[in-house]
C-alpha positions as CSV (number, residue, x, y, z in Angstrom):
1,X,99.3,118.3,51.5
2,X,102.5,119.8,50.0
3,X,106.1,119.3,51.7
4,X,106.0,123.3,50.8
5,X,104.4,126.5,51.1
6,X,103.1,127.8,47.8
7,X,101.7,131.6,47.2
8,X,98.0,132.3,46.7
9,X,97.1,133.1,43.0
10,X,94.0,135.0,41.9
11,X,92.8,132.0,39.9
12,X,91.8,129.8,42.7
13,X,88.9,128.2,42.8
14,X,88.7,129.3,46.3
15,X,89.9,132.9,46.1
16,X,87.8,136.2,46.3
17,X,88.1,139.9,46.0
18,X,86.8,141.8,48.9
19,X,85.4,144.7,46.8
20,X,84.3,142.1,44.1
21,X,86.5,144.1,41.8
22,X,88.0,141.1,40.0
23,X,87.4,140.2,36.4
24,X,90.0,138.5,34.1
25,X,91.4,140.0,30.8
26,X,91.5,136.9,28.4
27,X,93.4,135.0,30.8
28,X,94.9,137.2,32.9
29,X,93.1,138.6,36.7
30,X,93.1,141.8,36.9
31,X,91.5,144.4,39.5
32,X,89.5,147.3,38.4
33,X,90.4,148.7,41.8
34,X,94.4,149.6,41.3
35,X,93.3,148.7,37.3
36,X,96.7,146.0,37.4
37,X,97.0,142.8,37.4
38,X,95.7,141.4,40.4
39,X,98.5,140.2,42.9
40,X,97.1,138.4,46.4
41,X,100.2,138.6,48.1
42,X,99.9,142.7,48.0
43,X,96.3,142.9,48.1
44,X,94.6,144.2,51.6
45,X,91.1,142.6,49.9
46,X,92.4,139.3,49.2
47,X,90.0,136.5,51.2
48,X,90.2,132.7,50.6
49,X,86.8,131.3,51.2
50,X,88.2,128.4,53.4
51,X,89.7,130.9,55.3
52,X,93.2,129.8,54.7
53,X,94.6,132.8,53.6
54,X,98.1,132.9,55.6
55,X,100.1,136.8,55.7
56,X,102.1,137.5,52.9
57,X,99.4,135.6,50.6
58,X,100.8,132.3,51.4
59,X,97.8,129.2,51.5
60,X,97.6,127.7,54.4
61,X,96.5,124.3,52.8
62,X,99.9,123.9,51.3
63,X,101.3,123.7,54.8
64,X,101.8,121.0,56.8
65,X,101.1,121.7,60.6
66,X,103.7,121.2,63.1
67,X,103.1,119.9,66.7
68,X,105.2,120.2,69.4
69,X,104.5,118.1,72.5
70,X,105.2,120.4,75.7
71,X,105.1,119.5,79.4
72,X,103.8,122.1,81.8
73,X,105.9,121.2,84.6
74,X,109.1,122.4,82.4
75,X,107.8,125.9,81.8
76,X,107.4,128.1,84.6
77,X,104.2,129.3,85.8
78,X,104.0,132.3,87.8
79,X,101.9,132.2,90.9
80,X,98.8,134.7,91.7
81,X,98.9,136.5,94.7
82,X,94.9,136.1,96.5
83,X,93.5,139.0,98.9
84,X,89.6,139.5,100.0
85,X,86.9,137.4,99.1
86,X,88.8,135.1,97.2
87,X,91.1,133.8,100.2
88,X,88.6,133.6,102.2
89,X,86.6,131.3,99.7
90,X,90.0,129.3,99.3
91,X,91.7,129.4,102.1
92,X,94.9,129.8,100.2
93,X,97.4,133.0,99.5
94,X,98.6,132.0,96.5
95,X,97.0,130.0,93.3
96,X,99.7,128.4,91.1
């Protein structure tokens, strides 16, 4: 993985046009749907077959994931007010 995020680029192994309009001039992409280069970041067909694809047209394996350890008790719940058939199958008013 890569301490940063890098942009998708049409000559990934992994990339794919959505209307299968991409073919490459010489060396460059281009798409015979806008007939331009090609350009993922813009493109509403762009797919990456790992499904990685991030908005933007950033890959999401150049990112490292962040986790963030959080504790229920801290954040605050709200509690659910219980009428009918439900109270009577609990026996309570409220379910937190």
């Amino acid at each position: 993985m890569l301490s940063e995020a890098r942009r998708c680029f049409s000559k990934c192994n992994r990339f794919k046009c959505g209307k299968n309009f991409l073919i490459f001039r010489g060396k460059t992409p281009w798409c015979r749907w806008t007939d331009e280069p090609c350009n993922p970041s813009n493109c509403n067909y762009a797919i990456c077959v790992n499904r990685r694809l991030l908005p933007g047209g950033i890959c999401g394996e150049t990112l490292k994931r962040k986790t963030v350890d959080r504790n229920l008790e801290d954040e605050m719940i709200p509690s659910i007010k219980v009428r009918g058939k439900t109270f009577r199958k609990i026996g309570e008013k409220e379910l937190i």
